[in-house]
N, C-alpha and C positions, 0 to 999 in steps of 0.2 A: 512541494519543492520550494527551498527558499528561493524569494524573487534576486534575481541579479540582476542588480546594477550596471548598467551601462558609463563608462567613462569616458567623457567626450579626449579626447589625445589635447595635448596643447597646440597653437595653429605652426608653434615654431619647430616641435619635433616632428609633427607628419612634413613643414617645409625641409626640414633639413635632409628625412629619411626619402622624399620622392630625389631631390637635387642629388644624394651622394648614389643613387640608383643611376639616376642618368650619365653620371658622372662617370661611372666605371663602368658602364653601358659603351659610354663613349671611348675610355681607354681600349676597352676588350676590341673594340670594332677595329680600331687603327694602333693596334699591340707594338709596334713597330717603329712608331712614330715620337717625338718629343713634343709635347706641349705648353705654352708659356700659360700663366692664370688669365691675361687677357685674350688669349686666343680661344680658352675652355669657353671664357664667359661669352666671346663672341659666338660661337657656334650653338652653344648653348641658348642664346638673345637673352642673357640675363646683363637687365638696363640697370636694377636700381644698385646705388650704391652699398645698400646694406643686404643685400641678396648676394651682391659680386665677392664681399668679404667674407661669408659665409660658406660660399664656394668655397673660396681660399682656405678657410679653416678647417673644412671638408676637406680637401686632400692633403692638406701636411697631416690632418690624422691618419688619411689613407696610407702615407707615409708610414706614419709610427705602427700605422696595422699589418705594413710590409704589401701592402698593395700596389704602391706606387714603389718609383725611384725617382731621385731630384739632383739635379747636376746646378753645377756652380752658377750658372746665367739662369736662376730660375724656372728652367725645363722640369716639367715632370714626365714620366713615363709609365706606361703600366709595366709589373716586373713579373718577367715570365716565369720566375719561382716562387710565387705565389704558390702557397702549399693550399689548393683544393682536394678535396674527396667529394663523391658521393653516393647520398644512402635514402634509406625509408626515414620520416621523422617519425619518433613517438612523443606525446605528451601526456605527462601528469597533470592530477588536477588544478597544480600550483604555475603552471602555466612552463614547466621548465620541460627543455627535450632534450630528445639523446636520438640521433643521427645512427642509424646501422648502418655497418658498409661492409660489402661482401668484402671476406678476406681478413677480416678484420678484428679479431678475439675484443675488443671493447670499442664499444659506443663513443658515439663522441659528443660529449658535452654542452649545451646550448643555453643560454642562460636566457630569462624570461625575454628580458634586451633586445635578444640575438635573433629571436625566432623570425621576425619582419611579416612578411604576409603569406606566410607560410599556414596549412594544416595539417591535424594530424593524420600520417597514413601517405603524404605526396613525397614526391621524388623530387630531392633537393641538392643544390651546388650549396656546399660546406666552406670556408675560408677558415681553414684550423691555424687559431694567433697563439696557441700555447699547448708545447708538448711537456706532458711527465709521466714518471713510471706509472702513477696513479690512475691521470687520466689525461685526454685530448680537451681541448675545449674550442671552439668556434665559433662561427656565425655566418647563418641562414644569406647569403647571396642571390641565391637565385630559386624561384619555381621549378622543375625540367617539366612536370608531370602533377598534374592534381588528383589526385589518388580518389578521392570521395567529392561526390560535387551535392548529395544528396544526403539531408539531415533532418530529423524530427527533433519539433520541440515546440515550443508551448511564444504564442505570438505576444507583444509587449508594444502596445500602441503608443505613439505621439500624435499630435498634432496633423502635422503633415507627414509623417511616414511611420514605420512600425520596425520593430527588431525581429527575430526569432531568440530566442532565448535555449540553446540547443538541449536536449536532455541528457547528451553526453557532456559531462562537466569538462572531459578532455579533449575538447574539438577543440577550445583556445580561443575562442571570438565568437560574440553574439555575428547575426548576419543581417544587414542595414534592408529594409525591402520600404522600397518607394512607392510611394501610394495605387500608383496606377497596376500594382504585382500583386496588390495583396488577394484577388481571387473571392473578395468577398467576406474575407478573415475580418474575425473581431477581435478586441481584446482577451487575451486567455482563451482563445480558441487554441488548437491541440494542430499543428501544420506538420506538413511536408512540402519542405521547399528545398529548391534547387540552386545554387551559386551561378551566377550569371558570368561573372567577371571581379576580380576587385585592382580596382585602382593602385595602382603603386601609391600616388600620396593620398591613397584614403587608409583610414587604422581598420576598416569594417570593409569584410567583403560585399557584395550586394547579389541579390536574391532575389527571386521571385517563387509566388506559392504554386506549388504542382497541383499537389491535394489536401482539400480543412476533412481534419480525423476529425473533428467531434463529436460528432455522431454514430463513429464508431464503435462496434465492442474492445473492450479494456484488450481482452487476449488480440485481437486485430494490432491494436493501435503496439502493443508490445511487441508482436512479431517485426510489426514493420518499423517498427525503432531500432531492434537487435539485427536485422539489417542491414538498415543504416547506417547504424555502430561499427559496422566490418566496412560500411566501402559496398555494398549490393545491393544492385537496382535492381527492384523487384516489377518494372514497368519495361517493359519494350517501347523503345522509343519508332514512331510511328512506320517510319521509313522501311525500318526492318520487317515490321507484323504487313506492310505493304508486299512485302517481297515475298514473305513467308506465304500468302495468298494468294501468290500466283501459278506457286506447286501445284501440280496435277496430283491426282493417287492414280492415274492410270500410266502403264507403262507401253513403251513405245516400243515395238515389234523389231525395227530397226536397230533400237542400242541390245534389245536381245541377241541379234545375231553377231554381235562385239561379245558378247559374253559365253560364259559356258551352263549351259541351259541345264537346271538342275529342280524344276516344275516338278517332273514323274519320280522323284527322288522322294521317300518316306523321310521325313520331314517332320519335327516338335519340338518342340518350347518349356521350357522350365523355368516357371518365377513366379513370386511372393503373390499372394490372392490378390492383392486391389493396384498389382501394378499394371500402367496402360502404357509404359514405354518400354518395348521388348526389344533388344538393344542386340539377343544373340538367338540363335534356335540350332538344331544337331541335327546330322541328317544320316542315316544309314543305307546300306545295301551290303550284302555279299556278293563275292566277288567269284570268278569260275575257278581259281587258284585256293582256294579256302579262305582265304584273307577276310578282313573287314574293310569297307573303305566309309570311313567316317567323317563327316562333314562339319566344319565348326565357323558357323555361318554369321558374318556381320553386318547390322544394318548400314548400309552404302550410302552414310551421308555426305561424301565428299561429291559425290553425284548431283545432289542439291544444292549445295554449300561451295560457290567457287570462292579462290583466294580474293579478299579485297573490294568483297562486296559487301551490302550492308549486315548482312544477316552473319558472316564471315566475323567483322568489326567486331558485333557486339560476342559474337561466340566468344572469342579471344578474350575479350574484356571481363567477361564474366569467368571464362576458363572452364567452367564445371558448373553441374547442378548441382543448387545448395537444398538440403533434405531439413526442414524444421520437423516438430511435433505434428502439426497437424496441416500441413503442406510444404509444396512441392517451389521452388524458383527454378523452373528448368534453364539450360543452357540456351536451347531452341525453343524458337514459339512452338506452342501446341498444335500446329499441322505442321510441322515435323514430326516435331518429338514422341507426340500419340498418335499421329497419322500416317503420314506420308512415306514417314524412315521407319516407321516400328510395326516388326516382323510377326503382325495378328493373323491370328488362324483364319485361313481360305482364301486368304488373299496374295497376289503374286505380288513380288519384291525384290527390288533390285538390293544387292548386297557383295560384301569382299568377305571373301571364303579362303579356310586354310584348308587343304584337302587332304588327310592322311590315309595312306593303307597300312593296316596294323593286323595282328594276329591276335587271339584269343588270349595270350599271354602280355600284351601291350606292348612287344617291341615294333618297333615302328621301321617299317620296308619301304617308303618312301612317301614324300610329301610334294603337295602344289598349290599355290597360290592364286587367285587371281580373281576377277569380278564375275558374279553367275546372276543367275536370274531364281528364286526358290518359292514355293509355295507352301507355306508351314499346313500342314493335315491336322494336328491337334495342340493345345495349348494345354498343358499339363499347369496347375499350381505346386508347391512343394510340398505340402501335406500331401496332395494326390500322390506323386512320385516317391515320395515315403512310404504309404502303405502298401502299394505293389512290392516296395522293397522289403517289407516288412511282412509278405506272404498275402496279401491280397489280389484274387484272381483277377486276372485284363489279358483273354483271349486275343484280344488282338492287338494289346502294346506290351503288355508284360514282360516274352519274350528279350525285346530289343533295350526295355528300361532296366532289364535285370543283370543283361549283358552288357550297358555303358557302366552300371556300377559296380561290376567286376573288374574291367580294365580301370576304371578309377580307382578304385584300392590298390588294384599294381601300381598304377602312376603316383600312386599317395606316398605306398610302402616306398618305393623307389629313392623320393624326395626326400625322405623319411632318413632311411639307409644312407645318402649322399650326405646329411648335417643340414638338411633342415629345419627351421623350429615349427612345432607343432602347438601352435596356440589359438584357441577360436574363442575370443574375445566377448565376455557377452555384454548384447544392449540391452537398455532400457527401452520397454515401447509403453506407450498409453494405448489404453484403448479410451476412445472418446465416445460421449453420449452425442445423442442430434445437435445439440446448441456449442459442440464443440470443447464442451467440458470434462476432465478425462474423471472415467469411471472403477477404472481399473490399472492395475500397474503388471507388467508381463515379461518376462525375462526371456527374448530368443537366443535360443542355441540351435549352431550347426548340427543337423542331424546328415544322413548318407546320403539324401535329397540332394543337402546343399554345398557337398563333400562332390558330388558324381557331376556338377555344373564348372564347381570350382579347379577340379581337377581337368576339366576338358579347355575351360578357357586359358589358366595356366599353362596349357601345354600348346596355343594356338602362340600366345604372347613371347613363351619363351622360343617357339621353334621362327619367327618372323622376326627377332630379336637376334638369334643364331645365321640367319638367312644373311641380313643386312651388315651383322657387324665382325663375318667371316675375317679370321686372322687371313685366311688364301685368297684375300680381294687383295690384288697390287695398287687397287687408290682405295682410300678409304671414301666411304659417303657417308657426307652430313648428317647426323638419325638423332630420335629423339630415345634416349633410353631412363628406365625406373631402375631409379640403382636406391643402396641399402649399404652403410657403411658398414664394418666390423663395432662393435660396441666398447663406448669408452672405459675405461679401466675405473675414471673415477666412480661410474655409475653401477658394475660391474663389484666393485666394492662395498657400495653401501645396501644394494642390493644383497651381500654375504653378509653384512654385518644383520640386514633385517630379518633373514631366514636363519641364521644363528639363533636368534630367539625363538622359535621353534624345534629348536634340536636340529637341522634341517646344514646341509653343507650343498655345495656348489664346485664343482669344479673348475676354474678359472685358471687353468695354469698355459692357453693355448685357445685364441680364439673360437679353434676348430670342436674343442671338449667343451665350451661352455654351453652350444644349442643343445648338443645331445645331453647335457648334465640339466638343463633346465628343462628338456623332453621328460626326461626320465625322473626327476620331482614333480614334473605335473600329474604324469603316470600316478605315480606312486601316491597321489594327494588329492583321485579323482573323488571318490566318496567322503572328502574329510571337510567340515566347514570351514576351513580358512583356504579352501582351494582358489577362489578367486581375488582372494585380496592377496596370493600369492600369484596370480597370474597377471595381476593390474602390475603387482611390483614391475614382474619382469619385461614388462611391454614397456614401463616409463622405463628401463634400463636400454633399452634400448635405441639407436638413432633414430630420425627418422628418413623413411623415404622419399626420395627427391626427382626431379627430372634434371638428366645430363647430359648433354652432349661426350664429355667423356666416360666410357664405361670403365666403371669399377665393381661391377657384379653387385648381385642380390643377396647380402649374405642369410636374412632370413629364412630366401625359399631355395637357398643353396645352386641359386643359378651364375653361370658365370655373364651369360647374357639374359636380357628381361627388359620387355617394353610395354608399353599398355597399348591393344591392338583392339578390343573384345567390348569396348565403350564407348565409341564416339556420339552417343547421341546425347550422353553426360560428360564428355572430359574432352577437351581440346587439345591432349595431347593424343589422343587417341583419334581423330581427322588427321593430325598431322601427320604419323605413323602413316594413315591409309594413302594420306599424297605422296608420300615420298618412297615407299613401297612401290605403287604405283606407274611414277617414273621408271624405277627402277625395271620392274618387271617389262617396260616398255623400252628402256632403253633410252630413257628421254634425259635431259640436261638437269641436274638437282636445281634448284630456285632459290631455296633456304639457306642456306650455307652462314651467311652473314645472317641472320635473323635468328638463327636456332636459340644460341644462347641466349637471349632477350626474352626467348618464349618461354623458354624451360624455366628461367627467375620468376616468370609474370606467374605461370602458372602453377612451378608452388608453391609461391607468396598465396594467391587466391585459393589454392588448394585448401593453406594454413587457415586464409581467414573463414572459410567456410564450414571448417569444422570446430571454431571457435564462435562462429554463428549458434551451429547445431547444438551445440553442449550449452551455452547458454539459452536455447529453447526449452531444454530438456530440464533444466536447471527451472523454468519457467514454472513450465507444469509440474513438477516436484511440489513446489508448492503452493500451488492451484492442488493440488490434490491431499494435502494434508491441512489445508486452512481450516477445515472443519474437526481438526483433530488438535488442538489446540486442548493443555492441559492433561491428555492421555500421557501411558506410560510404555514404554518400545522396549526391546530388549537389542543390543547391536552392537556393532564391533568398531573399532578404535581404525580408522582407514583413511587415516591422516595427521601427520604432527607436523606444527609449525611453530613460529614462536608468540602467536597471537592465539595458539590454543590448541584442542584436539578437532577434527574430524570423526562423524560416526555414521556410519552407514547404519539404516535402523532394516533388522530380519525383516519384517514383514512386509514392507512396501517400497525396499530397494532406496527411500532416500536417502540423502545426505543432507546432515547439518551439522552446526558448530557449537561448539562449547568452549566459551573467550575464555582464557588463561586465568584471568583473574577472577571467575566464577565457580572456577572450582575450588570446591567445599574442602573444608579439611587443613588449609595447612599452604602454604605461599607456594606456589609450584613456578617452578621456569624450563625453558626446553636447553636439554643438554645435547647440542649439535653434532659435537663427537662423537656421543654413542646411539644418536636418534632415537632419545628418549623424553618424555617429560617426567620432573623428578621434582617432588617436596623436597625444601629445606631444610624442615624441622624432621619430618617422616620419614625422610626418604622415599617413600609407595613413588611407582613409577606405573606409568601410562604407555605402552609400545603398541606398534600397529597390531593389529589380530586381537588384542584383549577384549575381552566381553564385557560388557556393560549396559546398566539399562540407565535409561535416559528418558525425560519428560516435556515434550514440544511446550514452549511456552511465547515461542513469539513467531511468525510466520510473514515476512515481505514479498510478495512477489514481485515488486520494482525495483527490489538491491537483488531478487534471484535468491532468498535469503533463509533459511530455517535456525532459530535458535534453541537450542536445546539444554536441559541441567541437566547434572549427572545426580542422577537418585539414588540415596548413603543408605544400603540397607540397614535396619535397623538393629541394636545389639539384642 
């Protein structure tokens, strides 16, 4: 990394930028009020004469900035049409931001200046000083919220104090750590350090060290850098892992009998081999009417978890557990998450249950809610409950797993029939050797295992979704819902123009014909090799899903109501669901009402950064796993164009890399935007997504996340 220079501010701008802080600090407080410049400066105790002038020159800019207002006896006032907004900052490497704000089709402008002691990722009061078609432009006012307080990067000693030197170039500011913080750090040791505070007239926030990486392994010190980089604290702060330890695993006889006792109930689990937080399990019996009564059982961490307490805080904070390559940042400490709330076989557990009686056919004869007490009998993994499905005998579960994934293909077909899209996305997994280094590359796909899990939780989340947000309630209640826009026309179009290039049409004349028209390409394109770079298209065509307080349905899964009910011990919208259900079913007063929206932004903002975490893990190990393949030749498909080059996904090992624009051989190429192509000038040869190509790894980053590749010219 090149070393960056620290630049001391001049002593006259940090004075001027703390004074014009306090300054309109002071207006905001007394909005109402006229103030003379002698009166500013008295309150202020600003004694010298060239501090008192500078004041003064400070607010007649505040003036020309539309900050103030000034009346003829030299009063100033703060001016209550001051145009603020506010939003998320982001910053580029070059130190400039752009201000998001819900609502708001463009950013808003910030110029290196503007930013003040702001970072990137905090929630900030905006002062916008110039509108145009083009763009807004501003400046950074106030903190509301520090979004990331926790940075990795590589330490930079002085004398008497040290920097950190961040490794995201777009944090904006080295971080000042005073001698007695450094934890022991030396120069060019590898930290993780924390923001303490920073001074309104200091240019450098201040800091202290959490934890020295040095001694870490590279893949360690990367995970906990990426991160970082989002904003997630991968540390429970103390107070919290204090609380989480005072959980019992034992249950108490007495809140049994508040609940509906569901112990003697046949009772099992279904999920991935090496997971240890079981978040849902199914329960069966038949009924003396012929019916089914089927149990769709969730673990009851609200029971644990009350509003407002430490463990509560940090849930919220974090919103979800983030999934790396080769670990886990759960939401909840680990006696929750694997213990105390997760539904392991033989042990009793409290939980919030959807209860349905259904028929062999899957129409559903009535449903209940409420908290029970269950004992899961066996833990099935997904391979297991596949090959039962797949005609392997199990005298004594067979039966019951063969018959949920019978009603789960109705509930599927159903879903199906209504204009749902039918798309199962595939991952990326590593497999890793002992030392944590990945050995192999694995492509999972949904099989009827994970089709008979997905179909029961769906149908718990839509039908408590249905319950809560009944058009026939005469008040409405506050709820947290997972909605799913209709998909934008322009994305919807360039997705027709991509499949065009394969002979291939779309119907798009009607939101309603596009899912079924993209079902039924998938359909038709399940044994063809370009089937999933036709299935990535249509998912980036897609919106994404959000949490809302107002419902607008799930156009994906063709619900008109949909909530997340089935996860609380990974998603904090899914606690909140169980609290307010809860009331509900109790009859109690909603609490949330004023909060909801607040939580719903929080937590698909962190939703976002999390799985911006995870793809830049995967991203990691990509290439950690072809570093030793350097100079080989791949064979791969074209599965990205931009105008700095192609994208290619290589057959045999599922990675991606790049081949810059100007590396391609042959002939001067540029990307023609219109028709999302890359195209010679001289040649004309065009480059389109799906095109096959073989290609030769010849440089390999794993700290840009990096694979570069040439295209290899077969020869004549």
């Amino acid at each position: 990394m090149a070393k960056k220079k620290f630049k001391q501010p001049k002593p006259k701008q940090k004075l001027r930028n703390g004074l014009k802080n306090a300054i309109r600090r002071f207006f905001e407080s007394n909005p109402d009020q006229r103030f003379t410049h002698k009166q500013i400066s008295h309150a202020l105790d600003l004694r010298d004469s060239p501090v008192r002038k500078l004041a003064y020159d400070i607010m007649m800019g505040m003036k020309r900035e539309g900050i103030l207002q000034s009346f003829g006896h030299g009063d100033f006032q703060y001016n209550p049409d001051t145009n603020y907004v506010i939003g998320y900052l982001d910053l580029n490497t070059r130190g400039t931001g752009f201000v998001k704000v819900d609502g708001m089709e463009r950013d808003v402008f910030i110029a290196p200046q503007n930013v003040g002691n702001s970072m990137i990722g905090d929630l900030v009061k905006v002062q916008v000083m110039s509108k145009s078609t083009n763009r807004w432009e501003g400046s950074i006012v106030d903190v509301i919220e520090r979004e990331r307080t926790q940075f990795v990067g590589t330490i930079q000693m002085n004398d008497n104090f040290a920097f950190l030197i961040p490794d995201n170039q777009r944090v904006g500011t080295d971080i000042y750590l005073p001698k007695d913080k450094l934890k022991g750090a030396k120069n060019r040791d590898k930290a993780l350090v924390k923001v303490t505070v920073w001074p309104k007239t200091s240019a450098n926030p201040y800091g202290e060290v959490l934890e020295i990486l040095t001694n870490n392994s590279t893949n360690e010190n990367e995970m906990i850098s990426i991160l970082s980089s989002q904003g997630i604290e991968y540390i429970f702060p103390q107070e919290v892992v204090a609380q989480a330890e005072t959980i019992s695993m034992d249950l108490d006889e007495e809140e049994i009998k508040n609940r509906r006792d569901m112990r003697k109930v046949r009772t099992f689990t279904i999920d991935p081999f090496d997971a240890k937080d079981f978040d849902d399990a199914l329960s069966f019996q038949q009924l003396e009417n012929g019916h089914y009564e089927i149990g769709v059982h969730i673990a009851d961490v609200s029971h644990y978890v009350t509003p407002d307490s430490p463990m509560d805080i940090e849930a919220l904070k974090r919103s979800n557990s983030t999934y790396l390559v080769d670990r886990v940042i759960p939401m909840l400490p680990e006696q929750l998450s694997n213990m105390a709330c997760s539904l392991r076989p033989h042990e009793d557990k409290y939980s919030f249950s959807a209860i349905f009686e259904m028929d062999d056919k899957g129409k559903l004869h009535k449903q209940w809610f409420g908290k029970t007490a269950i004992h899961s009998n066996r833990r099935f993994t997904y391979e297991e409950a596949q090959e039962i499905i797949e005609g392997k005998e199990d005298k004594e579960w067979g039966e019951t797993i063969l018959l949920f994934d019978k009603i789960a293909k109705i509930l599927r077909k159903n879903r199906m029939s209504s204009g749902a899209l039918s798309i199962d996305s595939e991952e990326v997994r590593f497999r890793l050797d002992e030392e944590g280094m990945p050995e192999s590359v694995v492509i999972k796909k949904s099989k009827d295992a994970n089709h008979l899990i997905e179909e029961f939780m769906l149908l718990a989340n839509k039908k408590v979704a249905e319950f809560m947000g009944s058009t026939e309630r005469k008040i409405k209640v506050p709820f947290i819902y997972r909605v799913h826009d209709t998909p934008e026309v322009a994305k919807i179009e360039l997705l027709q123009v991509f499949i065009q290039k394969f002979g291939l049409k779309l119907d798009s004349t009607h939101p309603d014909n596009i899912a079924s028209s993209i079902n039924s390409l998938l359909e038709t394109l399940k044994d063809s090799p370009i089937y999933g770079l036709i299935q990535n298209m249509a998912i980036r065509s897609m919106a994404k899903a959000t949490y809302e307080t107002d419902n607008i349905g799930h156009y994906g899964l063709a619900f008109r109501y949909y909530t997340h009910f089935t996860s609380p011990i990974r998603r904090y919208a899914d606690l909140m669901v169980h609290r307010i259900l809860f009331e509900e079913l109790n009859k109690q007063k909603h609490k949330y009402d004023n909060q909801l929206n607040d939580i719903c932004k929080r937590i698909s903002r962190n939703e976002r950064k999390s799985s911006e975490a995870e793809r830049e893990s995967t991203k990691y190990f990509q290439t950690l796993f072809v570093m030793d393949k350097i100079g080989e030749e791949f064979s791969g498909k074209v599965s990205g164009i931009a105008e700095h080059g192609l994208y290619v996904r290589m057959d045999e090992n599922y990675c991606e890399g790049m081949i810059a624009m100007n590396d391609i051989p042959g002939d001067h190429f540029y990307f023609d935007a219109e028709n999302f192509k890359i195209v010679g000038k001289r040649s004309g040869k065009e480059f389109n997504i799906g095109d096959a190509v073989r290609v030769k790894i010849y440089e390999v980053n794993p700290r840009k996340r990096q694979i570069d590749l040439e295209l290899v010219v077969e020869k004549a």
